[in-house]
N, C-alpha and C positions, 0 to 999 in steps of 0.2 A: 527107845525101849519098845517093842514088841508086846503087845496086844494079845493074850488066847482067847478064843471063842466064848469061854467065858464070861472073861472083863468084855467083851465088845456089846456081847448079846444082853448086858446087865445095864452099861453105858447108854444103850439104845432102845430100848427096851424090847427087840423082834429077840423072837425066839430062835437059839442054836441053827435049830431046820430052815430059818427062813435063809438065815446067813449062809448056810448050804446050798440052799438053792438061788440063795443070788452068787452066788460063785460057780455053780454048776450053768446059770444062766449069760456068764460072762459080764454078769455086772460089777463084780469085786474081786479082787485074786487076794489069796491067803499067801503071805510070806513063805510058809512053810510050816513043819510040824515040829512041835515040843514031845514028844512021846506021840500018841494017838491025836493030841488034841491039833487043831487051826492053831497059824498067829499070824497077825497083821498089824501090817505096819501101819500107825495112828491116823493114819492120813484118810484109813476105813473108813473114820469115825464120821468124817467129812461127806464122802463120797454117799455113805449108808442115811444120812440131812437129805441130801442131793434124791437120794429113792424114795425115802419115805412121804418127802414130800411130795413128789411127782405121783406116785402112788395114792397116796392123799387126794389131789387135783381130778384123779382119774385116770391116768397114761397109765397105759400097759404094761407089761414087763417090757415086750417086745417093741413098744414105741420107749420104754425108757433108754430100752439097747443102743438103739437106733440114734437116742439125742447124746448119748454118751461115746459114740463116736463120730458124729457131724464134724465132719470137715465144711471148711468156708463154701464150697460149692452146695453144699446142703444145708446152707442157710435161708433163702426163699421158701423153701417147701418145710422145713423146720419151723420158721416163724409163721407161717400159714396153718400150723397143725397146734402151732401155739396159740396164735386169735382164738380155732377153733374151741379150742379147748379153754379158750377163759370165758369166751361166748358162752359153752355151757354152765361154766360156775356160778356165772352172774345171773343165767335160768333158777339154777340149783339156791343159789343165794336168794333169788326174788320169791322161788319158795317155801325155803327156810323163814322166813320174812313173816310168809304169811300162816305157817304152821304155829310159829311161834303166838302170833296174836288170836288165833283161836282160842291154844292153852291157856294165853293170858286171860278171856273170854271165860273160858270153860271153868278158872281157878275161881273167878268170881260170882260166877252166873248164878241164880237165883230160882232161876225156872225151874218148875216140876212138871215130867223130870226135864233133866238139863237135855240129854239130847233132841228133846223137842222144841228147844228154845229155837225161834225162825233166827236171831243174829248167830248161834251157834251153827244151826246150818248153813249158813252163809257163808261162814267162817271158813267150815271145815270145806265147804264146797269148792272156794275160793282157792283154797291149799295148790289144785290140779288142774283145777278150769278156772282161774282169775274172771270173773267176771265184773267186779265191782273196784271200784276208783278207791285211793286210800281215803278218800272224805267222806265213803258211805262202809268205810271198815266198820264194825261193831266196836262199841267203846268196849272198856276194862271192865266196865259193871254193867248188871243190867239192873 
């Protein structure tokens, strides 16, 4: 059963446009038309998992292009651009890490006012320029 751009873009939650333009981008091919509209064979639905996530991660349209036709000789430079890229998540993650414990900071903080609390800026300092060990992070309260 056949797919129209519709049910896909409702399934997935990307918008009509985006579905356009990952088919215009050579990331998905549409089966064909029903009247005016797309349809695609369910297999989309899979491939469209496969973008959003990589999209997610960071890759580009044009590096997702790129892993979506790797052949086995562009497997070294593939998984090289794969390390990279989870290298950064784990930056991205150690960030997140530490934005989050600010908030947690900031949800309880005490101080008047809070952004002058010295553990809050530390916190929020911490967020871009880590400077401090997780044993001198600011507790939950102050």
């Amino acid at each position: 059963m056949l797919l129209d751009i519709a049910e896909v873009a409702e399934r997935t939650g990307l918008a009509p446009s985006a579905l356009r333009y990952y088919e215009k981008e050579g990331l998905i091919e549409s089966s064909g038309r029903n009247g005016l509209r797309r349809i695609y064979h369910p297999d989309v639905l899979e491939r469209l998992g496969l973008i959003t996530c990589a999209r997610s991660a960071g890759f580009s349209i044009a590096e997702i292009g790129r892993f979506l036709v790797a052949t086995p000789e562009d497997g070294p430079i593939l998984r090289e651009r794969m390390g990279r890229k989870a290298a950064e998540l784990d930056h991205k993650i150690d960030q997140l890490v530490r934005m989050r414990a600010s908030l947690r900071h900031a949800a309880t903080c005490t101080h008047e006012p809070m952004v002058d609390c010295p553990d809050f800026k530390r916190a929020v300092r911490n967020v871009y320029a880590p400077e401090e060990t997780a044993e001198r992070q600011p507790a939950a309260t102050s």
